[in-house]
N, C-alpha and C positions, 0 to 999 in steps of 0.2 A: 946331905940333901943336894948341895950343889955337883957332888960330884955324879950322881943317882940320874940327876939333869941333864947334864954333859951326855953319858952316858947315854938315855932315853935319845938326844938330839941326833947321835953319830947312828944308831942301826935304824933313823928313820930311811932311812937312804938303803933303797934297795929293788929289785926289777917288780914290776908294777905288772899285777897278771889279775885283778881285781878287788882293788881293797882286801875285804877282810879273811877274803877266802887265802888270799897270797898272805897271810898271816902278818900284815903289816902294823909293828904296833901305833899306837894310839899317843898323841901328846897328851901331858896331860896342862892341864890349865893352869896357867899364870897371871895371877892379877896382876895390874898396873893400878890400877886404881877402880873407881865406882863405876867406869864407862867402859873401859878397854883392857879384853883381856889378851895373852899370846897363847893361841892354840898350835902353833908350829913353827919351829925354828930348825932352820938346816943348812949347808954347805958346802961347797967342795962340791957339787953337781956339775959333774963333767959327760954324760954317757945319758942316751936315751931312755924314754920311759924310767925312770928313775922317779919314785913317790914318796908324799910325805900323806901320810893319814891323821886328820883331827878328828874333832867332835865339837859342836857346838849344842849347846844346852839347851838353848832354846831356839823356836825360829826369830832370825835377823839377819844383820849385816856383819858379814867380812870386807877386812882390809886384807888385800895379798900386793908384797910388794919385794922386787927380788931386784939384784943388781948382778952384770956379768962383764965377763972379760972377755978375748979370745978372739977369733976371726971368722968366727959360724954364724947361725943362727937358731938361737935357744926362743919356743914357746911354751909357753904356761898354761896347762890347763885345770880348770877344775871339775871334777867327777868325770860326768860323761858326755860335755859339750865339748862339737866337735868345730867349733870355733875359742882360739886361746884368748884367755882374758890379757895375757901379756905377751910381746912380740918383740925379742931383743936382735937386732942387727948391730952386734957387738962393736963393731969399728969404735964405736964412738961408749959403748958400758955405762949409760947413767940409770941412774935407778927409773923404774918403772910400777907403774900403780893400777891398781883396781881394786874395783868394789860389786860387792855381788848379794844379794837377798838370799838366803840357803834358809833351810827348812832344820829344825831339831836333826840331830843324832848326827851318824857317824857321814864322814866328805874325805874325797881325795886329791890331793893336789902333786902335778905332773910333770914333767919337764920330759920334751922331747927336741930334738935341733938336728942341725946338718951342720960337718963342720968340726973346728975346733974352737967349743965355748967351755967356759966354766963359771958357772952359777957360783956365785961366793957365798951368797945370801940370797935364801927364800923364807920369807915372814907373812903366817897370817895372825888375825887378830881377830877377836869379834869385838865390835863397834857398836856406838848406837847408831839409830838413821837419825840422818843431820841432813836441817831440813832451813832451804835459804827461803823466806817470803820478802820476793820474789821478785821472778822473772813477768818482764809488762807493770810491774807496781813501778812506777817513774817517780823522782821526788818533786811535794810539791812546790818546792822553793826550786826554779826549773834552771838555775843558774850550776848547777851541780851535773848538769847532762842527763845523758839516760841511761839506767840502767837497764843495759842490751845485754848479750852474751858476749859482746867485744868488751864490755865493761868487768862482767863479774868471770872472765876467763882466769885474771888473773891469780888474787883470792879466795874467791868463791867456789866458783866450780870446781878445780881438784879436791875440793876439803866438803862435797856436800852430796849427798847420794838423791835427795829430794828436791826439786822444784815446786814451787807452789805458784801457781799462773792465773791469771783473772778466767772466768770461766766459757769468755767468748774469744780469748785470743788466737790469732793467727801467727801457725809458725811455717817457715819452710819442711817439706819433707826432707829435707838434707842435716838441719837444725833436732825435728824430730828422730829422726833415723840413728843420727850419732850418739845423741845424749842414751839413747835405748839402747843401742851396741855396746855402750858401758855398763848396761845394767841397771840403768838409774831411774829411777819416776817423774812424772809428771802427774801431780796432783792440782785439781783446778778447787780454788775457794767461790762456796754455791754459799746460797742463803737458807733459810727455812719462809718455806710455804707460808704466806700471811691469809692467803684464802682457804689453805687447806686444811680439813677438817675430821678427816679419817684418815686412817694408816695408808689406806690405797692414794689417796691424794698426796700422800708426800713421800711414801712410791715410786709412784710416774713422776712424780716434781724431779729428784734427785737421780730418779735413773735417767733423767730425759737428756742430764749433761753429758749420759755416755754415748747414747743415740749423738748426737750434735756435734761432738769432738772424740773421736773414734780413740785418739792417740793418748788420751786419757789413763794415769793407772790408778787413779785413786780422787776422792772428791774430799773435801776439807768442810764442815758446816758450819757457818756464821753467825749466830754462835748460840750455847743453854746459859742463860743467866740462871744463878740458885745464889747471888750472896743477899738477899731480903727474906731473914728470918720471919715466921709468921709473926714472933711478937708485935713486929714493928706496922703489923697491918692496921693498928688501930690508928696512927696517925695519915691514914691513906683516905683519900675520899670515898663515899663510897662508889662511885664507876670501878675509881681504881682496883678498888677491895674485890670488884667482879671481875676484871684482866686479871687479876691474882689468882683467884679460882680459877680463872679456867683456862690459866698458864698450867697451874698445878696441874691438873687433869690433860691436858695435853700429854703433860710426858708419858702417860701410859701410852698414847695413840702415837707419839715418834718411838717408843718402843718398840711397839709393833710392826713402824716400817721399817726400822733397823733389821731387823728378823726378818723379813721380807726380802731386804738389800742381800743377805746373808746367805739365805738357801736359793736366790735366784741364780741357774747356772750361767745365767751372762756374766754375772759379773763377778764369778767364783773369783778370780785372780784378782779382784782389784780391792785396793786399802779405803778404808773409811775413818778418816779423823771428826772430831767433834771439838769445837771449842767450845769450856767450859769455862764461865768466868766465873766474879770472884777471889779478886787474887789478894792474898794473905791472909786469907780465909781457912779455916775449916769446912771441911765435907757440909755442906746444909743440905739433909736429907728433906726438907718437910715442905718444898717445894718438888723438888724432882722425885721424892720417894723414895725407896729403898732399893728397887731392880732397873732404874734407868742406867744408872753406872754399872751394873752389872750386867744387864743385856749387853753393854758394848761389849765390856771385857770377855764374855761367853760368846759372841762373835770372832772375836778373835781380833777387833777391831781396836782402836785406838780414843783414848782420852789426850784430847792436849789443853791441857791445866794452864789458863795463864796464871801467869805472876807478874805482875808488873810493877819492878819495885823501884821506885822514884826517886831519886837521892835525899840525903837525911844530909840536918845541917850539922851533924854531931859525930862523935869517934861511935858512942855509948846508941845511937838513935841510929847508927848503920847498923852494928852488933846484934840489935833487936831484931832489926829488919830481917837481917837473916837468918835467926833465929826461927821468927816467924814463919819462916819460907819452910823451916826444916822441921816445925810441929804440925804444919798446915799437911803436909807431903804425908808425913808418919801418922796424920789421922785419917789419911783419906785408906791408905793402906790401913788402920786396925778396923775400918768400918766397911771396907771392901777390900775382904785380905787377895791378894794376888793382882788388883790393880796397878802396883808401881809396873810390872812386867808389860802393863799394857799403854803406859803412862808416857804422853809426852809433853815436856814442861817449855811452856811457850812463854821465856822472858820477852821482857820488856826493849824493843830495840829504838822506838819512838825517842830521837834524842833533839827533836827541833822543829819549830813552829811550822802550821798554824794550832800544833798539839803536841807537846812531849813528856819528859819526863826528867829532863834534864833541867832541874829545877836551882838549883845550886851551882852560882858563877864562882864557886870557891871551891866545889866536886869536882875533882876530874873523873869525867863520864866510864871512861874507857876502863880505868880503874874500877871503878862500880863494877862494871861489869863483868871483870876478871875475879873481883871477890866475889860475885854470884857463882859465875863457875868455880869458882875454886871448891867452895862450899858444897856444891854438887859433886864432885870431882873426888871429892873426900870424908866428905862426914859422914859418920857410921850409918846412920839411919837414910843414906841419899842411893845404895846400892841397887841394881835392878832396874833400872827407867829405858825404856822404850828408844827414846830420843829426845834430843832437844830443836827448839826453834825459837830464831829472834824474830817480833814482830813489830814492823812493817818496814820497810825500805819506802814506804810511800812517804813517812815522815823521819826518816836518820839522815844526814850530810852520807855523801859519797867515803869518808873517812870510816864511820861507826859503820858502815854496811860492810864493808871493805875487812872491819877488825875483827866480824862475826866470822869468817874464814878463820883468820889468825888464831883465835880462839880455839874451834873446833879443831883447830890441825896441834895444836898444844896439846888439849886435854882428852880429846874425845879420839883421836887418831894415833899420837904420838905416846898417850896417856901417862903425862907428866903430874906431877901431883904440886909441884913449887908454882908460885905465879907466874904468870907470861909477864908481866909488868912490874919495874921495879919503882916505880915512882911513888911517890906518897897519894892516898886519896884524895885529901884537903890541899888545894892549891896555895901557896905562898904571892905570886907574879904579881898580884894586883890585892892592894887592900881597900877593902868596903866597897866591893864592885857594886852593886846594890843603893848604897847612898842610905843604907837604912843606920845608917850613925850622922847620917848630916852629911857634909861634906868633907868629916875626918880622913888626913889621908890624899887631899885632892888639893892642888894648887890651883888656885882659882883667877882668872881675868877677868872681869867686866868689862865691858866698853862705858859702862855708866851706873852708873847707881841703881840698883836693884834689877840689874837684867840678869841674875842668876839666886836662883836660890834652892834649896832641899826642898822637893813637898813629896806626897802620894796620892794615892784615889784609892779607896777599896774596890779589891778583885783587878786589880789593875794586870797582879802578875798571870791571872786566868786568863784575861783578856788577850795580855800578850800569847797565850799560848802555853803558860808553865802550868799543867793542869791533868786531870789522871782519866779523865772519861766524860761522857754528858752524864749533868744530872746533879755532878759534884758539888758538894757544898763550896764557898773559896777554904783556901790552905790556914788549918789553925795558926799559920806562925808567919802567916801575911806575906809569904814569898813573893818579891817580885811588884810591891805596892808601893813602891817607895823609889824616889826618881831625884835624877837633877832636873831644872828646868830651866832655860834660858828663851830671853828674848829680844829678837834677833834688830841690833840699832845701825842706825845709818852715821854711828858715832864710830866704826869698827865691826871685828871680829870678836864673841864670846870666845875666850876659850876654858876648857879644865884640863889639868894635865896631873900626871903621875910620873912615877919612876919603877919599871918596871923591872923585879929583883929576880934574883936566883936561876939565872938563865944558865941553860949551858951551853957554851961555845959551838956553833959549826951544828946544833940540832933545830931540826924545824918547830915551828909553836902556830897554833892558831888563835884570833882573836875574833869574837865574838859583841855584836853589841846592836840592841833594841833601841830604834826612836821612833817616837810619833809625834802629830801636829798635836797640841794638845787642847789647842779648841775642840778639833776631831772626838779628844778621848769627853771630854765635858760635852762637848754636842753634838753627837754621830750625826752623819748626815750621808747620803749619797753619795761617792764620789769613784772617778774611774782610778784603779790601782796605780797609774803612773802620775795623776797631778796630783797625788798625795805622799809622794817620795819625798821623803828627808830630803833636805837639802844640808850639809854637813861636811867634814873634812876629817879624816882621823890619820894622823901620818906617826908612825912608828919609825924614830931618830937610833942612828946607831945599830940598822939590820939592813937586812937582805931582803927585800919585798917582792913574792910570787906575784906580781900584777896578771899573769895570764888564770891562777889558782885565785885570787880576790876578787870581791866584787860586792856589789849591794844592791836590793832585790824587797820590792813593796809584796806584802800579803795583809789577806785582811782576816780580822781575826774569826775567830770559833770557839762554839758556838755561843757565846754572847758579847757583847749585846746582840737585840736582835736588829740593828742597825750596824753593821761591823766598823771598828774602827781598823783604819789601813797602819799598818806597822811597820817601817824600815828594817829589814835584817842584813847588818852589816858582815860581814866574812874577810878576812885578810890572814894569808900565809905568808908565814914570815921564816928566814935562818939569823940565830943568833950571832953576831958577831964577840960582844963579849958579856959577862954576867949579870948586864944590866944595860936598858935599853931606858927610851923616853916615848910615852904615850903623851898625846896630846888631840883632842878634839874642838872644833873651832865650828860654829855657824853659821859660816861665811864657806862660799865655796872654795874661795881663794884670797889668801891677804887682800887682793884690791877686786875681787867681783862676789856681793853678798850670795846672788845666787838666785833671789827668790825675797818678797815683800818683806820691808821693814816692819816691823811691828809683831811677826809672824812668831808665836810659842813654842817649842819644842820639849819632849822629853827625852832622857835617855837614862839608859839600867842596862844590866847586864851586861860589864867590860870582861868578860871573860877567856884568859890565857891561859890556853895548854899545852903539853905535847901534842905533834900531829903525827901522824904515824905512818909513814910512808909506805 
């Protein structure tokens, strides 16, 4: 078989007088894995018009990426555009990429130049669309910068064929122009109609974003909730019981505009995603029905499924998780067979207050997330999917936005099937970050007799931010309720300290960590976000401290209470000097200046160290 391969790769190469008629044969398809497959591999391209012929199965995304030598100038074409998706002025031969939307059946890819080049390698691949949210979505914790296109040039954009942008944003025509010379979209995330009431009403709703932002290729919709089984309508009020009905009943009427969006020839060309929540869920047909998912997919349009899977405190309780991800997926396909083809699975990218999912100071995140994809990447029942997207950069640190690149150029581009990460899920660096053993694990100072002690609050850890949506109940397993507290004496400094293990030398780590006033958390009251900043000290003994990457930054929480209490989120990048460092946090701004009123409460939780990931 491999020699049959070889074989097939060497006579793709030959004078190009129009595909199939110049009898050019066909690659045939090579998985990589669940995402990415090789529809063409060739070499040794020295001499113009020179083609390689695939096929792709279905309509989506190719990856073409070719490297050269030589002293010419080789371009790359595909089919019959007469602008090259790749442009090598050899002097310098580094590899060269693009990505292109093609339609089912058969495509031709070309090489012409002036010159002495030779193409060593030309590689296409079909891809899924990989889709970054996004461009204009800034994070709310604003010490992290913004994410511009200066920002997400460097991971992002090479590894992502979709944008997803607020639906009033302003970009340059130069910004515009280029991103679309590659081939790439610009999807804007719209809402659904709250006054609309007929299919014509959310119609003109939906299409009015193309009228308004011309440069548009696709709308995103915010969002069809279906995870509230009717059983559970009996404990609803009855108002409620009546938004339920005639939620249900809707969806026949956005069906309709769907269908609408569909045959209208404005906007033949443009994509229509849908967010569908409900994530770990099975298919719930008995709110949406039985043809709301199937209208999209018979449009031709796009499901994007969230998942948003939260970190587990357990080996056995992640296992599940993902488990879940992989019957939830497999049911929506045996009750709408041909849906994974239309399906794009929108994990969870939310990794930090004033709402995440990063619940677990003993999770390393980034890992989670590598097992999500992996899982997708490779399990039998995951083949087929449309695309994927992490969502939201309005709430991940500049890191986890950054690793969603990293990722999709692993598994979804490079289509690797081993992990991108070698580290352990469950963190070692800090024990009982939480304080939900007490004070186990912590070296403790007073300045006086009972300025420090273990307590909690219920929902405290919601309050902070560790929480999955509005509406949620708090977390069966009290994540995030449980705190040190200290109070703050005109006798000294509190401090608590650890020893911080299993470092490796000369790698970066981040540290993480929550305080609040905790009159605040006991009496919410009014107040402006900066005269509610922790006052605190956290110095890491024995490393390397990013002071221009660290920092700490007041938010207030969401959505409860409905009085917000203001939370300190601390952040500090550090390099290891050697396998073990010394944490210590003190209440005092400084050995001799407390900083802020004696007498003053504090909490803190979530000491969390991990790899940072450059």
């Amino acid at each position: 078989m491999r020699t049959r391969l070889i074989s097939v790769a060497v006579i793709f190469i030959c004078g190009f007088a129009g595909a199939a008629e110049a009898g050019i044969p066909f690659s045939r398809e090579r998985k990589l894995n669940n995402l990415v497959s090789e529809l063409a591999n060739g070499s040794s391209i020295s001499m113009s018009s020179q083609s390689m012929a695939f096929t792709r199965s279905s309509d989506g995304w190719v990856f073409i990426s070719s490297t050269c030598k030589g002293a010419g100038t080789a371009r790359v074409f595909l089919d019959t555009e007469s602008d090259a998706v790749i442009v090598h002025d050899t002097e310098g031969g580094p590899r060269r990429e693009a990505m292109r939307y093609v339609t089912k059946g058969a495509h031709t890819i070309r090489v012409d130049g002036n010159g002495e080049f030779n193409v060593e390698r030309l590689l296409v691949k079909a891809i899924p669309e990989l889709i970054h949210c996004g461009l204009g979505f800034n994070p709310e914790i604003k010490s992290y910068g913004l994410y511009d296109m200066g920002f997400l040039k460097g991971d992002i954009l090479p590894n992502v064929t979709t944008l997803i942008v607020p639906n009033n944003i302003k970009l340059s025509d130069s910004v515009i122009e280029d991103w679309h010379r590659q081939g790439k979209r610009f999807v804007a995330e719209v809402g659904i109609n709250s006054e609309g009431k007929t299919a014509e009403d959310h119609f003109k709703f939906w299409s009015s974003f193309y009228e308004k932002t011309p440069f548009l290729d696709g709308i995103i919709i915010n969002e069809f909730i279906v995870n509230r089984p009717v059983i559970e309508w009996a404990g609803l009020t009855p108002e409620r019981r009546v938004r339920m009905e005639q939620e249900r009943q809707q969806y026949e009427v956005y069906g309709e505009a769907i269908k609408r969006m569909h045959t209208d020839n404005r906007h033949r060309n443009k994509m229509l995603f849908g967010y569908v929540g409900g994530s770990g869920k099975k298919l719930n047909q008995e709110i949406i029905g039985t043809n709301f998912i199937r209208t999209i997919v018979d449009c031709g349009y796009r499901v994007a499924l969230e998942r948003y899977l939260h970190e587990m405190s357990s080996a056995q309780g992640s296992k599940d998780a993902l488990q879940l991800l992989v019957d939830g997926i497999a049911d929506w396909e045996a009750r709408v067979p041909g849906v994974k083809k239309q399906m794009v699975i929108a994990f969870g990218l939310f990794s930090m207050p004033p709402g995440g999912i990063n619940k677990q100071p003993d999770v390393d995140y980034h890992v989670w997330m590598d097992q999500q994809m992996n899982v997708v990447a490779n399990h039998p029942a995951m083949p087929g999917l449309a695309g994927l997207e992490w969502w939201t950069s309005v709430l991940a640190d500049e890191e986890t936005v950054r690793f969603v690149g990293k990722l999709y150029r692993h598994y979804a581009i490079d289509g690797k099937t081993n992990m991108l990460t070698n580290d352990p899920l469950f963190l070692t660096h800090i024990q009982n970050a939480d304080f939900e053993k007490g004070t186990e694990g912590w070296t403790l100072h007073p300045s006086e007799e009972g300025a420090i002690a273990a307590k909690s609050f219920a929902r405290y850890g919601r309050i902070e931010g560790r929480y999955m949506g509005l509406g949620r109940p708090a977390d069966p397993e009290h994540i995030g309720d449980t705190f040190l507290w200290m109070r703050r004496s005109k006798k000294g400094p509190n401090t608590f300290s650890q020893t911080i293990k299993d470092l490796q030398p000369g790698r970066l780590y981040s540290m993480k960590m929550f305080s609040c006033d905790y009159d605040d958390l006991m009496n919410p009251k009014l107040k402006k976000l900066e005269e509610a900043r922790s006052v605190a000290t956290v110095l890491i003994e024995g490393v390397e401290v990013d002071a221009k990457r660290s920092f700490s930054e007041v938010y207030s929480s969401s959505p409860e209470p409905k009085i917000p209490v203001c939370i300190t989120y601390y952040w500090k990048i550090f390099r290891a000097k050697s396998a073990a460092a010394r944490l210590t946090v003190s209440d005092w701004l400084s050995e001799r200046e407390p900083g802020a009123a004696f007498g003053q409460e504090q909490t803190f939780n979530f000491l969390e160290i991990q790899p940072y990931r450059e």
